[in-house]
N, C-alpha and C positions, 0 to 999 in steps of 0.2 A: 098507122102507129104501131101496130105488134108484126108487123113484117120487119119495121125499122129495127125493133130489138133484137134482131138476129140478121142482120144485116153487120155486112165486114166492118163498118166504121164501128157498129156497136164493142164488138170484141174487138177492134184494137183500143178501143177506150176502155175496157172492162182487162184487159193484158195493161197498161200503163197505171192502172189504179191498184195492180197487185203483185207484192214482191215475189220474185221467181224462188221456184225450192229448192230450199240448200239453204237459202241465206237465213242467218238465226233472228228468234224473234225479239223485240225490243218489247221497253216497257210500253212505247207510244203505240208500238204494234196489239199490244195488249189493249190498248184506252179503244185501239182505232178498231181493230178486228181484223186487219191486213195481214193474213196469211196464205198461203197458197191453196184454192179452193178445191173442192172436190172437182175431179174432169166431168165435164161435161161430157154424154154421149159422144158417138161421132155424128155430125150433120146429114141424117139420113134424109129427112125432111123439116120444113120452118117449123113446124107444130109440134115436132119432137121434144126439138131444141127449146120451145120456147116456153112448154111444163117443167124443162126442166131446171130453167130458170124462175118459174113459178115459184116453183118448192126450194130454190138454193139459195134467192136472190129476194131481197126487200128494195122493189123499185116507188122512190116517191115523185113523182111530178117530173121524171126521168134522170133523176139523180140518182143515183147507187150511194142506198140506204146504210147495206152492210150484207157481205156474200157469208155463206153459212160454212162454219171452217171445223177443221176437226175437233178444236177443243168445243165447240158448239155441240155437237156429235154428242163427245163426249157427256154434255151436262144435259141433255137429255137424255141419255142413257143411263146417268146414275139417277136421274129423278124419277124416270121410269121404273130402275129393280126397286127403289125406297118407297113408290106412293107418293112421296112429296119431301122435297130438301129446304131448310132454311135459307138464305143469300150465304150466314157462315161456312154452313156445311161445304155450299159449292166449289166456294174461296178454298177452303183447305184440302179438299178433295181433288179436284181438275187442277192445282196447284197456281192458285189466280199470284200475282206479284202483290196485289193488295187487295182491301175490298173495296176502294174506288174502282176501281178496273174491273172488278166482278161485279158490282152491283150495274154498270153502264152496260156490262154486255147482257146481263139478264133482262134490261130495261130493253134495250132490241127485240131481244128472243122476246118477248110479250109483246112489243109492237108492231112482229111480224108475225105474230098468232102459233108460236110456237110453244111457248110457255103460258101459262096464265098464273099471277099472282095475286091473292086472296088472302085475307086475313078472318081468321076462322075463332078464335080465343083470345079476351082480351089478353093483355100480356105475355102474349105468345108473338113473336114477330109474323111476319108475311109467309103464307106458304107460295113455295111455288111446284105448280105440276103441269105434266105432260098433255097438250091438247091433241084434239087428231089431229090437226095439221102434225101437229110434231111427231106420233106415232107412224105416223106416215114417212114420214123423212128418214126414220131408225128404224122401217120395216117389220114395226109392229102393227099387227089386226087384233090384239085384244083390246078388249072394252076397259073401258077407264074403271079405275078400285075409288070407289067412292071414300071419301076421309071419313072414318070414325071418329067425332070430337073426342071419343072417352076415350082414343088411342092415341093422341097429338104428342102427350106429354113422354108416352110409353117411343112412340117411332123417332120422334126428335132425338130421345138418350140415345134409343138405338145408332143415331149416325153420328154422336158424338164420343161413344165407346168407338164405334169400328175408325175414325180418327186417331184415338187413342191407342189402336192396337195398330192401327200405320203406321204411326210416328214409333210408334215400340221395337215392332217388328219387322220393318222397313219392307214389307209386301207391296206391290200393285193391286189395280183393283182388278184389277183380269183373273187374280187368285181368291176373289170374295165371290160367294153367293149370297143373294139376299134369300130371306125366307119365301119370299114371293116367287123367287126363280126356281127352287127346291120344289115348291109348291107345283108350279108349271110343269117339270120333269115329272110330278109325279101321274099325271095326266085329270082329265075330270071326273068329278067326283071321287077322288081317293083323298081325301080330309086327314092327313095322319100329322101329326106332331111335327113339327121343325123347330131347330132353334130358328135365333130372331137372325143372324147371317154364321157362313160357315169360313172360310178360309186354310188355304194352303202355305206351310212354312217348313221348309227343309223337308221333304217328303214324307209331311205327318199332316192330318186335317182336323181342324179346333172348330170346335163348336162353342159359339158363345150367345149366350143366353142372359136377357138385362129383367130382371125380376124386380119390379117395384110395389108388387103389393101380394098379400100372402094366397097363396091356394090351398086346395085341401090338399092335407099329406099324401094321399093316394096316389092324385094327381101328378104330383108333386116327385115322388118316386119313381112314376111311368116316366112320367119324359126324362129322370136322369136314367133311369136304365137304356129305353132308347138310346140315347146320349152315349152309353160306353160302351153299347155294342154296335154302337155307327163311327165313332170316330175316336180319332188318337188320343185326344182332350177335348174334356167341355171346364170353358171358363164361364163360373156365374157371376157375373156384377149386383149389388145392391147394396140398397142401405140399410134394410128394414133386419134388426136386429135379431127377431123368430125365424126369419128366411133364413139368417146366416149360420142360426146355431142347428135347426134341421142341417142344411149342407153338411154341415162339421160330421155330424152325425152320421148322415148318408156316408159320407167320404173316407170310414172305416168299411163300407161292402161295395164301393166304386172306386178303387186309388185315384182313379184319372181327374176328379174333382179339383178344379183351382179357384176360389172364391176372393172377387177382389172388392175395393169396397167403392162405392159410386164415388164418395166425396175424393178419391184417387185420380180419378179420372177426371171429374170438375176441375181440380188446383192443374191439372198438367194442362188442361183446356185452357185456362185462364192464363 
């Protein structure tokens, strides 16, 4: 049986179930996951080949379940810098056509153990995060970041701001860092300040920081100073009305200060 899977009938059936590259993708390609797969090795041996369908391929009862394609790639890769994306986030971020089409292919990615989706807060939708299996696939060896429930509400905003400054500013996400990847460059145990992601636009780098609950002013000063001697702009988002009037305040001894207000970002989400 797993000789078969790598046997020449296999791959000319596995080449007629999937469109060649070049050709653009539909929305049915979207429903279906039909795009041109990552290559497979070269056939050095059966056992090569046939992990490497392991990890690329969800085979049920020997049907071809769904092959793992780039925008796959991709939504592991943004769940992995965030900790964990809502079904929204993913939809507007990997740029899904809808979220029928996004919630189907996430429904895969979990039931080929690549994502796991949990529900952690009531009235918080589904999370979903990165398993090893999945860490594996996007060539990651760190250990999974455990969810803080007292963070859910704080990292959600966080990926419906950096949304927000997408659509704004019409970046990739190749020009974001998350705070987590910052963190990583900075190697272990060096614990310093980060905003929550950083971002590249016209060759200046914006720091933006989502503040929804007050710190001590101390505090509070250290990271904006950080802040304007690490980058071109820091934008604070928030709503809490003492954060905003501190900022103001700040923002006569750091010009680079841009304070926007959360309920901005909601109506343009909406």
């Amino acid at each position: 049986m797993l000789v078969s899977l790598v046997s020449s009938t296999y791959f000319f059936w596995i080449s007629s179930k999937v469109p060649r590259a070049g050709k653009s993708r539909t929305k049915k390609d979207d429903l279906m996951g039909l795009r041109p797969p990552n290559e497979p090795p070269q056939p050095k041996s059966p056992t090569e080949i046939l992990k490497w369908y392991e990890l690329n391929m969800i085979i049920v009862g020997g049907d071809l379940i769904m092959v793992i394609m780039d925008r796959d790639l991709e939504i592991l890769k943004l769940v992995y810098r965030f900790k964990f994306c809502l079904g929204r986030h993913i939809k507007d971020l990997v740029n899904f056509t809808g979220a029928r089409a996004c919630d189907r292919r996430l429904k895969l990615l979990v039931e080929g153990g690549y994502l796991a989706r949990e529900k952690y807060l009531y009235g918080v939708p589904y999370l979903y995060t990165v398993t090893h299996k999945g860490r594996i696939l996007i060539g990651s060896n760190k250990r999974e970041n455990k969810i803080r429930l007292e963070q859910i509400k704080h990292d959600a905003t966080v990926l419906d701001v950096l949304i927000y400054f997408k659509e704004r500013y019409g970046f990739s996400l190749e020009k974001v860092e998350s705070e987590r990847e910052l963190h990583i460059k900075d190697g272990f145990g060096n614990r310093k300040h980060h905003p929550d992601f950083v971002f590249r636009f016209e060759g200046k780098i914006y720091a933006v920081e989502i503040e929804l609950t007050l710190k001590a002013k101390i505090n509070l000063e250290k990271n904006i100073r950080d802040n304007y001697l690490n980058y071109d702009k820091q934008i604070w988002v928030t709503d809490n009305n003492k954060i905003r009037e501190l900022l103001i305040n700040f923002s006569n001894e750091y010009p680079n200060i841009e304070i926007i207000s959360l309920g901005e970002v909601v109506i343009c989400r909406d």
